[in-house]
C-alpha positions as CSV (number, residue, x, y, z in Angstrom):
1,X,-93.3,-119.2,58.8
2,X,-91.7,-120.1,62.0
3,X,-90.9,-118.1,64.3
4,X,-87.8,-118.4,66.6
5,X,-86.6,-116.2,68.9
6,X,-84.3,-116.3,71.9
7,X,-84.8,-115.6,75.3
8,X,-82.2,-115.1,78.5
9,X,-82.2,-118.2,81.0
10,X,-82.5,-115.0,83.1
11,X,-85.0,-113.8,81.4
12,X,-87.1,-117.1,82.0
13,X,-86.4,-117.0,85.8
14,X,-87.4,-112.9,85.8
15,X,-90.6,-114.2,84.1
16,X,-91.2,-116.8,86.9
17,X,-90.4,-114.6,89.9
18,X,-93.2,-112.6,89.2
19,X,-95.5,-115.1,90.3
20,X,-97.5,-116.9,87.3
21,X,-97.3,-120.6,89.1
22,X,-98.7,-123.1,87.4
23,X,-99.6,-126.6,88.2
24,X,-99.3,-129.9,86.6
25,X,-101.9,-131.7,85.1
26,X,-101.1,-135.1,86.3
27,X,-102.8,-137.3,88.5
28,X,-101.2,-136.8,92.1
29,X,-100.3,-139.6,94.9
30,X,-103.7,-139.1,96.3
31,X,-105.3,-139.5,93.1
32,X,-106.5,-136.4,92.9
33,X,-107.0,-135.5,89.2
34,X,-108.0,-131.7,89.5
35,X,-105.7,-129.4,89.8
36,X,-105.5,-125.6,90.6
37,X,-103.3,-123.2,89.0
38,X,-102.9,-119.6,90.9
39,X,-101.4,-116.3,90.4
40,X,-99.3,-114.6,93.3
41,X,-96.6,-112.0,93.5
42,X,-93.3,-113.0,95.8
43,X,-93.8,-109.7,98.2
44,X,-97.4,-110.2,98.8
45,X,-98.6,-111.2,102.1
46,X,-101.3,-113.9,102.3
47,X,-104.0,-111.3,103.3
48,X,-102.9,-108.8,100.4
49,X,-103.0,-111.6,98.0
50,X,-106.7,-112.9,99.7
51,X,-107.6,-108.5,99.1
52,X,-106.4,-108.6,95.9
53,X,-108.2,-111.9,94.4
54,X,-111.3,-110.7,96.3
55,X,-111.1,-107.7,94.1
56,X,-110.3,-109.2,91.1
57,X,-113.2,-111.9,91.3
58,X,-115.5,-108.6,92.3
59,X,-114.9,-107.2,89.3
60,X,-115.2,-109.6,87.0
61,X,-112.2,-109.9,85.5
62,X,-111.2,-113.5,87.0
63,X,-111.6,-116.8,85.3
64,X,-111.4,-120.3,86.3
65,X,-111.1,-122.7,83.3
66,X,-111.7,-126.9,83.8
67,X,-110.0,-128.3,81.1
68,X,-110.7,-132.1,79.7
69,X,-107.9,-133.5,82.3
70,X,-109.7,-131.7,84.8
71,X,-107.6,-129.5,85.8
72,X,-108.7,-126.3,87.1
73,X,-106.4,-123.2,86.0
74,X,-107.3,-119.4,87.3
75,X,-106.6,-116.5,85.2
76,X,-106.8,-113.1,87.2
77,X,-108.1,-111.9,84.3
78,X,-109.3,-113.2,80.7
79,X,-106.3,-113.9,78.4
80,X,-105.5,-111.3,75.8
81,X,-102.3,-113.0,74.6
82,X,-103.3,-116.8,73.5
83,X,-100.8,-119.2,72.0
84,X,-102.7,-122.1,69.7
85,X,-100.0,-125.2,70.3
86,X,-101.8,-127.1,68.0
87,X,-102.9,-124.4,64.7
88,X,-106.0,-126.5,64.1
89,X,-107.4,-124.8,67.1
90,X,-108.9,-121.8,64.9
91,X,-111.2,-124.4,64.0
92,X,-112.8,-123.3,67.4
93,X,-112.0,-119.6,67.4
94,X,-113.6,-119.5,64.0
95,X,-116.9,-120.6,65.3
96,X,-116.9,-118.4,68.3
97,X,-115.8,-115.8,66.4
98,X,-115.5,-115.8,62.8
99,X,-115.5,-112.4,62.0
100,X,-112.1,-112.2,63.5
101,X,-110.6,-115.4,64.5
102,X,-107.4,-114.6,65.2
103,X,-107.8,-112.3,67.9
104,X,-105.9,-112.6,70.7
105,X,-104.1,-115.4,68.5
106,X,-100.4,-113.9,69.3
107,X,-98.9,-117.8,67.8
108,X,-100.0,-120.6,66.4
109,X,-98.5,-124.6,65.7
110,X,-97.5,-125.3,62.2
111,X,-99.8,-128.3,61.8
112,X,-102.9,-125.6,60.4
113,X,-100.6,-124.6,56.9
114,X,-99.1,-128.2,56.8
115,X,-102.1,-130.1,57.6
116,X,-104.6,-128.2,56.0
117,X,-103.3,-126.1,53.2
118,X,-107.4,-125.8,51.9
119,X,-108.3,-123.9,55.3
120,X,-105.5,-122.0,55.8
121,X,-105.7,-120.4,52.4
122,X,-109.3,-119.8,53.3
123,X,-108.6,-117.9,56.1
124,X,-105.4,-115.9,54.3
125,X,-108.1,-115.3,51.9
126,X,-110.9,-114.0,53.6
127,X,-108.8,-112.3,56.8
128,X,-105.2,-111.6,55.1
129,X,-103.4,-110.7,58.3
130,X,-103.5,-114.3,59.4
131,X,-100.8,-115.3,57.2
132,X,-98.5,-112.9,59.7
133,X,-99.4,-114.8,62.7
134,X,-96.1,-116.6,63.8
135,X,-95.8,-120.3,64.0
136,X,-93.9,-122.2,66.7
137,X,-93.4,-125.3,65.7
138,X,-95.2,-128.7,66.1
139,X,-95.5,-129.5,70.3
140,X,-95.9,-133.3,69.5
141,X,-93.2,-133.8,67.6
142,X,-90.6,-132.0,70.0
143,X,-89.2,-129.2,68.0
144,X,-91.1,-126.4,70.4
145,X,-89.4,-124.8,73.1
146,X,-90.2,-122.6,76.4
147,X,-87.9,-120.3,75.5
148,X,-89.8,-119.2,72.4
149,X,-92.8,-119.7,73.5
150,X,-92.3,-117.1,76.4
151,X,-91.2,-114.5,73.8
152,X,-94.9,-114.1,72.6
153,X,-95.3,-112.6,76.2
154,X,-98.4,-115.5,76.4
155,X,-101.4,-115.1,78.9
156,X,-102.6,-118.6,78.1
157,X,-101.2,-121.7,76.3
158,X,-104.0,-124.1,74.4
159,X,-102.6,-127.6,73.4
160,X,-104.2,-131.2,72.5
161,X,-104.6,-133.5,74.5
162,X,-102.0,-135.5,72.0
163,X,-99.8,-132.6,72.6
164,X,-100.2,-132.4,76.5
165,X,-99.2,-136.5,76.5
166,X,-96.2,-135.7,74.3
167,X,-94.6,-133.0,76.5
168,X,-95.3,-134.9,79.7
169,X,-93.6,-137.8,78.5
170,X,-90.8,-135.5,76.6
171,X,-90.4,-133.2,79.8
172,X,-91.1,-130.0,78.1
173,X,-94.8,-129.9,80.2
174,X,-92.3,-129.6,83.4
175,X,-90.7,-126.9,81.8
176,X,-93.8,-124.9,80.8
177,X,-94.9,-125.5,84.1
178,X,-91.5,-124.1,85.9
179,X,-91.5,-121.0,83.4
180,X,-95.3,-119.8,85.0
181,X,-96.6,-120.2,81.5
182,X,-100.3,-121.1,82.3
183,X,-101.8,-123.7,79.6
184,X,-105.3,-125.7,79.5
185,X,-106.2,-129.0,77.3
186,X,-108.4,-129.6,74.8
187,X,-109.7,-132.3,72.8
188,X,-111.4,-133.3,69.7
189,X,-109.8,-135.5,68.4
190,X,-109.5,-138.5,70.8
191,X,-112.9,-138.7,72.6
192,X,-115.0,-135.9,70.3
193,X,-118.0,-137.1,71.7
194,X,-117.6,-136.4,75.5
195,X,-114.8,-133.8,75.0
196,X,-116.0,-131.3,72.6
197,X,-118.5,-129.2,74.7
198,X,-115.7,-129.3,77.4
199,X,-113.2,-127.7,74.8
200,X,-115.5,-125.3,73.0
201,X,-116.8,-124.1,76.5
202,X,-112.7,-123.7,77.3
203,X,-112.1,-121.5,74.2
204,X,-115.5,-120.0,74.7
205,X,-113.8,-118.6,78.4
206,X,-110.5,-117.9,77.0
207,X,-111.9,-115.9,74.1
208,X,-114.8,-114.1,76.4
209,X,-117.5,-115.7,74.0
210,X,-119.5,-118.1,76.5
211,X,-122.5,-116.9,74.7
212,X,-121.4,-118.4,71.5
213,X,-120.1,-121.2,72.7
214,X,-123.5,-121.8,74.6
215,X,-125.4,-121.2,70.8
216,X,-122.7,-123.5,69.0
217,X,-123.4,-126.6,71.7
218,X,-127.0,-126.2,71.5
219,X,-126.9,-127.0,67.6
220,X,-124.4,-129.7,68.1
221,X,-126.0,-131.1,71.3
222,X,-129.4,-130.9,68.8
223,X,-127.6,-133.3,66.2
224,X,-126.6,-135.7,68.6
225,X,-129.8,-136.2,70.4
226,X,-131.3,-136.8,66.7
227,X,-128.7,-139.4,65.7
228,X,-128.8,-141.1,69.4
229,X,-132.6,-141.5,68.6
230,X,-132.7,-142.8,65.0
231,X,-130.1,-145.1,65.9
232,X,-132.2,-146.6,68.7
233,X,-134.7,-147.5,66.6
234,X,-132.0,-149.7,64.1
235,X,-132.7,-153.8,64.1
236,X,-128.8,-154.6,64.1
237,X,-125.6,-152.4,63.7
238,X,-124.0,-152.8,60.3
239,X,-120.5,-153.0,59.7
240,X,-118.1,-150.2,59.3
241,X,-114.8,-150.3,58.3
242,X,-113.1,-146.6,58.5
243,X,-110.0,-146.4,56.2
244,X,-108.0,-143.7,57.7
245,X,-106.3,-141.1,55.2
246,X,-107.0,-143.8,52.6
247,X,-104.1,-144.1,50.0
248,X,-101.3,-141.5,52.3
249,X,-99.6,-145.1,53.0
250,X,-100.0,-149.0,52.7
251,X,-103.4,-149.9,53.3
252,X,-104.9,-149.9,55.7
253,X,-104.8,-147.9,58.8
254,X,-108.3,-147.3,60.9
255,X,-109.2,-146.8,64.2
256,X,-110.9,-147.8,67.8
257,X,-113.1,-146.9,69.3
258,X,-111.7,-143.5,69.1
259,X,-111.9,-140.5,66.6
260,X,-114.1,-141.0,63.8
261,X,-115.0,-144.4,64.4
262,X,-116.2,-143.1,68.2
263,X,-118.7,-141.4,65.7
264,X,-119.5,-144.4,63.6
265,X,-120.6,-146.8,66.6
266,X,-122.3,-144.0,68.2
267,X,-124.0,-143.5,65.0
268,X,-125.6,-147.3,65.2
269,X,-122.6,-148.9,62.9
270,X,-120.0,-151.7,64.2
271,X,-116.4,-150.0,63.6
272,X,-114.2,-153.4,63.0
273,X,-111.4,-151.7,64.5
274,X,-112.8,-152.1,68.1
275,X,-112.5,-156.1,67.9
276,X,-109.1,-155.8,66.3
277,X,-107.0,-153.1,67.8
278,X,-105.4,-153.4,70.7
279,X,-104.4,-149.1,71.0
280,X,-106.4,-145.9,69.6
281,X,-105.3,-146.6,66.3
282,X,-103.6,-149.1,63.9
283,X,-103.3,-150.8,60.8
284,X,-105.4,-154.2,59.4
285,X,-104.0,-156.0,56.4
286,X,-105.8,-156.0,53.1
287,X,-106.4,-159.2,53.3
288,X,-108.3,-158.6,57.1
289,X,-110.6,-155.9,55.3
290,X,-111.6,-158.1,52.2
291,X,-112.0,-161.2,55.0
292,X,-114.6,-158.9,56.9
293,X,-116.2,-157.6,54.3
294,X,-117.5,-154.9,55.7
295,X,-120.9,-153.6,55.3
296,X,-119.7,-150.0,54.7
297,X,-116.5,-148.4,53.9
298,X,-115.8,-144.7,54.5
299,X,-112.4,-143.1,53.7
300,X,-111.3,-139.9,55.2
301,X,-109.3,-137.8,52.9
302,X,-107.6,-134.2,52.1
303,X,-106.2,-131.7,50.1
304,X,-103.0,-133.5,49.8
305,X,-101.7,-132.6,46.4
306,X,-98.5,-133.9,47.0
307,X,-99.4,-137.5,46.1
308,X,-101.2,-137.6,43.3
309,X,-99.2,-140.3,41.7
310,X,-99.7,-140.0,37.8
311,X,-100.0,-135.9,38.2
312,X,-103.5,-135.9,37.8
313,X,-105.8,-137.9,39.3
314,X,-105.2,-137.4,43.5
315,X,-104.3,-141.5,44.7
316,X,-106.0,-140.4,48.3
317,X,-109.5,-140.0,49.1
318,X,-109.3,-136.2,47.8
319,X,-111.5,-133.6,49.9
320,X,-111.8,-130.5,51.2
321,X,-111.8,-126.6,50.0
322,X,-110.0,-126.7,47.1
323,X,-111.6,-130.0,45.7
324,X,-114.2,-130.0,43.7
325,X,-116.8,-133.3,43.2
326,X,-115.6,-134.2,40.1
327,X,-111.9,-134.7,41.0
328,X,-113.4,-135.7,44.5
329,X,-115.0,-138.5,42.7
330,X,-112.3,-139.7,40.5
331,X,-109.9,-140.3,43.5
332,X,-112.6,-143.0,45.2
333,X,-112.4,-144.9,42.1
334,X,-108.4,-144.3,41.6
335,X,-108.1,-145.6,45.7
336,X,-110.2,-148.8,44.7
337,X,-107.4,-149.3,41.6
338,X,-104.7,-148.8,43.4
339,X,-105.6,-151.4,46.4
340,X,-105.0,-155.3,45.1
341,X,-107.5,-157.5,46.1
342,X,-110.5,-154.1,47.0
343,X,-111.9,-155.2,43.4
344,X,-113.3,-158.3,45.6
345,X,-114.8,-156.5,48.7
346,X,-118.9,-155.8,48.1
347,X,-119.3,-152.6,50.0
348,X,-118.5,-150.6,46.4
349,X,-120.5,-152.5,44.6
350,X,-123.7,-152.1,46.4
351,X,-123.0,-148.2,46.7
352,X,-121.7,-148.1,50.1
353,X,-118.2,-146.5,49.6
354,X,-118.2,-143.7,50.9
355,X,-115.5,-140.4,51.9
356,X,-115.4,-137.7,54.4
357,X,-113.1,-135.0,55.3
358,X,-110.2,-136.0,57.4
359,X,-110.1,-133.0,59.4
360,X,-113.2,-133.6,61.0
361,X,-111.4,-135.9,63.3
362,X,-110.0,-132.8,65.0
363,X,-112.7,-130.0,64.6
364,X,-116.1,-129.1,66.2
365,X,-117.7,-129.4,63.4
366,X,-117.4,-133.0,63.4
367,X,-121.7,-133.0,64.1
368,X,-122.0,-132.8,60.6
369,X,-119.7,-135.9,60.1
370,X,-121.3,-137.6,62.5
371,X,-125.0,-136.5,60.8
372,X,-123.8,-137.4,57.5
373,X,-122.8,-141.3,58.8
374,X,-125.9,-141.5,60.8
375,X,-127.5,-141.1,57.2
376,X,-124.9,-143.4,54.8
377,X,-125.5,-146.3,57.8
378,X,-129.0,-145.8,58.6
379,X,-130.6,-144.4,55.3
380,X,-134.5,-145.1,56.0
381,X,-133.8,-142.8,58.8
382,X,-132.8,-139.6,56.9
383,X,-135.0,-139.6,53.7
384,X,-135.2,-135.4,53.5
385,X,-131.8,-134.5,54.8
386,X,-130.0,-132.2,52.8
387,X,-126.5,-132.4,53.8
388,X,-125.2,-129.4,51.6
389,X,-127.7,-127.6,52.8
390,X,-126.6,-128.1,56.0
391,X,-123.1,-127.8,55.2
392,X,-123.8,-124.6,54.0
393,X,-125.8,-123.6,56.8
394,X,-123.4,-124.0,59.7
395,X,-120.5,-122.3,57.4
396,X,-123.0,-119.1,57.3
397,X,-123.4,-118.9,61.0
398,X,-120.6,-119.9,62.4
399,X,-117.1,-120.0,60.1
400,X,-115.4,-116.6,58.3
401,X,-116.4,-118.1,54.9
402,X,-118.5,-120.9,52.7
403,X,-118.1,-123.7,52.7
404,X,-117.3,-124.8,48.8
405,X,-115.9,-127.3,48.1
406,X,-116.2,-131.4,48.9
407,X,-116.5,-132.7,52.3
408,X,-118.7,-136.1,52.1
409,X,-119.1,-138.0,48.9
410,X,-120.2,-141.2,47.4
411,X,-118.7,-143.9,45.1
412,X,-121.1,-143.6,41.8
């Protein structure tokens, strides 16, 4: 559902007059990128406001939060009212908490049930009060405003750093900022490499779960010191061509050096985007990928029932939850059917097309993408790993339920 409610332009001026200030996130004149967002009431002095943050820092209950624009935002005290812009972000909570992940969730972005119908019904599932969370809407697309937002009585906003471009540029960022709401930025979906510790280590401070955050890094820190090592030791970097939610659309959209194919290079594989592509993402004609002939082809796909074009077999790269391996499977050889001229390319017939979960472009998790290409690309290297196993493990320890279903798979 999404939620709408009004709100007085009166109301919103009462809510800024009592002193939540926030900052933008921009670069300034002086090109000072860090910026500090502080709380004060309009009939404090400047010594009773020094007192009082003295006090509040004394005690504990103050946080500062650096977010991946660098931006430095103080809390007085940790957030108990936390509004997810982008739904996806339980991804994180779920791992720092996954006994209750939705604590201190007071409204979430649509994006989680549209985007990911698999892990939402999951978590309805296994925690049945998520499904009354309220939805606001999708912040990158423009149909969210202040006014609601403020009716959740928020402590903290959370966007992307997609959504944080979108409002700057739409001028709803100015607005949050004039309204007090305070708001940090995270990332996993543009830079995941550099930018997920900084994000998980944001929620981890927002949620009061440093600890877990700290255990959570360790184990994805762990995986990428192991890739960054095997991958040092390859001859020469095979190449990789990513097809991006193969079979949504015309063939065939991939990426830069950005997202999942930011995993692939650092993995020891040559993404053909990054020689092609001018922007993060973009499309390359069938006839560029059959030109290329790429070494290895791996298609990120969903649970996106709505396209399965003869009512059966999925015409996607079908994956996640609700999928099960032999209906995964069928879809990789429907995709190859589907595309004219892929009957030509050599990367299927030497066993080296491959899928992967498409939401691991926008989840912590993605260490265990990033393991599993390390292994497709690099195969000498990883003899003995189990990736169910491992699958399996991480869902135990760190999500609110297991991890069935079909997440990285290979053309037979």
């Amino acid at each position: 559902m999404i939620v709408r409610r009004c709100i007085t332009g009166a109301a919103i001026t009462a809510l800024a007059a009592t002193g939540l200030v926030a900052c933008s996130g921009s670069e300034s004149d002086s090109g000072d990128s860090t910026k500090t967002e502080t709380s004060t009431t309009t009939t404090s002095t400047a010594a009773e406001k020094e007192s009082t943050s003295a006090k509040t820092e004394a005690d504990g209950e103050a946080i500062s939060i650096t977010d991946v624009e660098g931006r430095t935002v103080k809390f007085d005290k940790k957030p108990e009212r936390i509004v997810l812009a982008e739904g996806r972000g339980v991804f994180a909570t779920s791992l720092l908490d996954n006994k209750n992940p939705m604590d201190k969730i007071v409204a979430i972005g649509t994006d989680l049930k549209g985007n990911v119908p698999d892990f939402y019904k999951k978590l309805v599932d296994t925690i049945p009060e998520a499904k009354d969370i309220p939805e606001i809407g999708n912040l990158k697309k423009g149909d969210v405003t202040v006014e609601n937002l403020l009716t959740f009585n928020p402590d903290a906003l959370v966007m992307s750093t997609d959504q944080y471009k979108a409002a700057q540029k739409a001028g709803t960022l100015e607005q949050i900022e004039n309204s007090g709401l305070k708001y940090v930025v995270t990332d996993f979906r543009q830079h995941p490499l550099e930018n997920t510790p900084k994000s998980v280590k944001v929620y981890g401070q927002l949620l009061g779960k440093e600890d877990k955050a700290e255990a959570f890094l360790k184990d994805w820190q762990g995986t990428l010191d192991e890739v960054k090592e095997k991958a040092a030791k390859m001859s020469d970097k095979p190449s990789v061509f990513v097809w991006r939610a193969a079979g949504l659309k015309d063939c065939c959209s991939t990426w830069n050096n950005a997202n999942i194919s930011e995993l692939v290079n650092f993995a020891g594989g040559d993404n053909v985007g990054d020689a092609i592509l001018d922007g993060e993402a973009g499309d390359l004609t069938p006839e560029k990928v059959i030109e290329l002939q790429p070494k290895y082809i791996i298609a990120t796909g969903g649970d996106w029932g709505a396209k399965k074009k003869d009512g059966k077999t999925p015409a996607y790269a079908a994956s996640g939850y609700d999928i099960d391996s032999s209906t995964a499977s069928a879809s990789l050889d429907k995709l190859l059917e589907n595309q004219p001229g892929f009957e030509l390319l050599e990367a299927p017939k030497e066993g080296n097309f491959h899928a992967i979960w498409h939401q691991f472009y926008d989840s912590p998790m993605n260490y265990l993408a990033l393991l599993q290409i390390a292994a497709w690309i690099n195969p000498e290297e990883y003899k003995d790993l189990d990736m169910q196993k491992k699958w399996d493990e991480a869902h135990e320890k760190y999500m609110p339920f297991g991890g069935e279903g079909t997440f990285f798979l290979s053309q037979n």
